[in-house]
N, C-alpha and C positions, 0 to 999 in steps of 0.2 A: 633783036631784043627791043629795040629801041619803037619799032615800027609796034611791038605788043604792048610795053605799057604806055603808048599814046592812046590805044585802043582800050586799054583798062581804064587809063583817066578817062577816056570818051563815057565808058558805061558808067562810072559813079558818079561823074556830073551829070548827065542827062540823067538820073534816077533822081537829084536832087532838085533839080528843073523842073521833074514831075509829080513834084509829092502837091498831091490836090489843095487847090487853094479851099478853105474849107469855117464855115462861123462859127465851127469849132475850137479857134484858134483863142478866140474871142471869150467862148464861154467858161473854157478854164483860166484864162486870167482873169476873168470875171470871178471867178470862184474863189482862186487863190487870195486875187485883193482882200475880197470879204471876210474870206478864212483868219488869214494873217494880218494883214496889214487894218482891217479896219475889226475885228474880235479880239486879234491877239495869239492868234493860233500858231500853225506851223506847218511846213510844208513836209511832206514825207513821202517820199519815191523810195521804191521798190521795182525788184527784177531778180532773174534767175540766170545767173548762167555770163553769158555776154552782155546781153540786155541790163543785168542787175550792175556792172559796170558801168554803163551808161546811164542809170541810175544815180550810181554814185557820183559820177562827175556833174549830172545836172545841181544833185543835193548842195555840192562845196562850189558850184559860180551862183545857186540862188543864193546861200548864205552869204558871200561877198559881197555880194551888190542891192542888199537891204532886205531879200528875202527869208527870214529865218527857216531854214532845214535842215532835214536830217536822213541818211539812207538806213533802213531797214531791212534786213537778208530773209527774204518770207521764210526762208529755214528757220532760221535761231527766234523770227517772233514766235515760233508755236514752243518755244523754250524759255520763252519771258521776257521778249525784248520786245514785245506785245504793250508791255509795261511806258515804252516809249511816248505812246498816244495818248491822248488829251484831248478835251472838251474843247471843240474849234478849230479843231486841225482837219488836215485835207491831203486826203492819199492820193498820189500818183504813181499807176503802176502800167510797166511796159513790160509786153509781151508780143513777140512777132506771131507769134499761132492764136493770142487770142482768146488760150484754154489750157497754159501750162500750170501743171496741176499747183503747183506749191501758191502763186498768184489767185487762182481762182479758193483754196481754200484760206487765203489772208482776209482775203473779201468776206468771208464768212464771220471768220475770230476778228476783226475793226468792227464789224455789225453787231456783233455778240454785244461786244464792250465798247461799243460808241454806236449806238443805232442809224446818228441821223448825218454819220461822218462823209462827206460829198469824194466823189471817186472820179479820177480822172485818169484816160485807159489809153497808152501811144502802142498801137495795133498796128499789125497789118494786114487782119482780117476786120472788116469791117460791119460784119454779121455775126462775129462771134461770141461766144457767152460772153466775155470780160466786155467786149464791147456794149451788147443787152444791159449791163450791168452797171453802167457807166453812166455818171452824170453831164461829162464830157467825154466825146471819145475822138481823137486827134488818129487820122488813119495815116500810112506811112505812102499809100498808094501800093504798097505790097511789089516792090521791086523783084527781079530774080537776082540770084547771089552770082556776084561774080567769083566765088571759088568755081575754079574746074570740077568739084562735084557738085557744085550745085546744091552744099550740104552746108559749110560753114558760115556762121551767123558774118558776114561781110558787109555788102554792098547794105544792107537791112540796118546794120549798127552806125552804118555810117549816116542813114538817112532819118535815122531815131537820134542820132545827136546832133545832126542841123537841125531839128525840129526843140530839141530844147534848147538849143541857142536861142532860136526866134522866139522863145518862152520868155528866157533869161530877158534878151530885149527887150520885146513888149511891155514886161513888167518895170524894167529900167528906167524908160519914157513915162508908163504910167503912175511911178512914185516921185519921178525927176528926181531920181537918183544923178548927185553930183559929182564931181571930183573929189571935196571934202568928206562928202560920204564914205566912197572907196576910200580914201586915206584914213581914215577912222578906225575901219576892219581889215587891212592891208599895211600893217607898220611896216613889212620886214623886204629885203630883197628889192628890185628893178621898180618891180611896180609899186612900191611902197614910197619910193623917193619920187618918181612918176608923176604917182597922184599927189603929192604931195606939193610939188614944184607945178604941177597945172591949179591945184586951190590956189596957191598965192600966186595966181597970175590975176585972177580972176577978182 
């Protein structure tokens, strides 16, 4: 047992080793800045399934750390949570195939009602429609899953949420987001007393 999940940590690390260095990295926090931080906008990620999971947790570390966002379930937008979106915001939606149906018709209904809304796509096809479609499009390198079938969204989800970590940062450094910051939007719990006790060091 012991000698198999050394072999499993071996394949989800080298998967993250290999997700392609890429200047894609670059042009959604380029986007995002513009969106939000220098319009007023707002960040909004979207996903289906597992992926929309990971969605979700990019949406609640950009909000904490100065990024204002929010996740959207491409399901319930085509039931009015469509409603969500605003003049200056900026979609980020992940999708490991690239062309999962409910993402690819969001992309339609934000066009409808925000035409000129910038799109930014974490794939792991890098040829595929969402990708084409895509202002940025951040590829995952298209890992294989480490389920024994070879079916459940795994080694894939793992390597979509280091890749919005490295967002999260990026954006961090680029607003020099402080301590005092985090304390501001984090009262409560560990990290609340944390950042708090690191502002007044400082």
């Amino acid at each position: 047992m012991t000698d198999r999940i050394t072999e499993l940590l071996k394949f989800e690390s080298e998967a993250v080793k290999n997700i392609p260095l890429q200047t894609s990295f670059e042009e959604a926090i380029n986007i995002i800045f513009e969106q939000v931080q220098v319009k007023g906008g707002k960040l909004v990620t979207s996903g289906m399934g597992k992926a929309g999971q990971i969605a979700h947790n990019m949406a609640t570390t950009f909000s904490s750390t100065g990024t204002p966002a929010a996740f959207m379930h491409p399901s319930e937008a085509q039931h009015g949570d469509l409603g969500l979106l605003q003049k200056n915001d900026v979609l980020l939606l992940i999708s490991n195939s690239g062309k999962t149906r409910e993402i690819v018709e969001l992309i339609d209904l934000a066009r409808y009602l925000i035409p000129t809304i910038p799109i930014i796509v974490i794939t792991g096809q890098k040829d595929s429609f969402l990708a084409n479609e895509a202002n940025a499009t951040i590829w995952t390198g298209n890992p294989g899953e480490i389920c024994p079938l070879g079916l459940s969204p795994t080694t894939s989800t793992t390597v979509m949420n280091v890749i919005g970590n490295i967002l999260v940062v990026l954006m961090m450094e680029k607003i020099k987001f402080s301590s005092m910051d985090y304390a501001k939007r984090h009262h409560g719990g560990y990290l609340g007393d944390k950042s708090r006790t690191q502002a007044k060091g400082k």
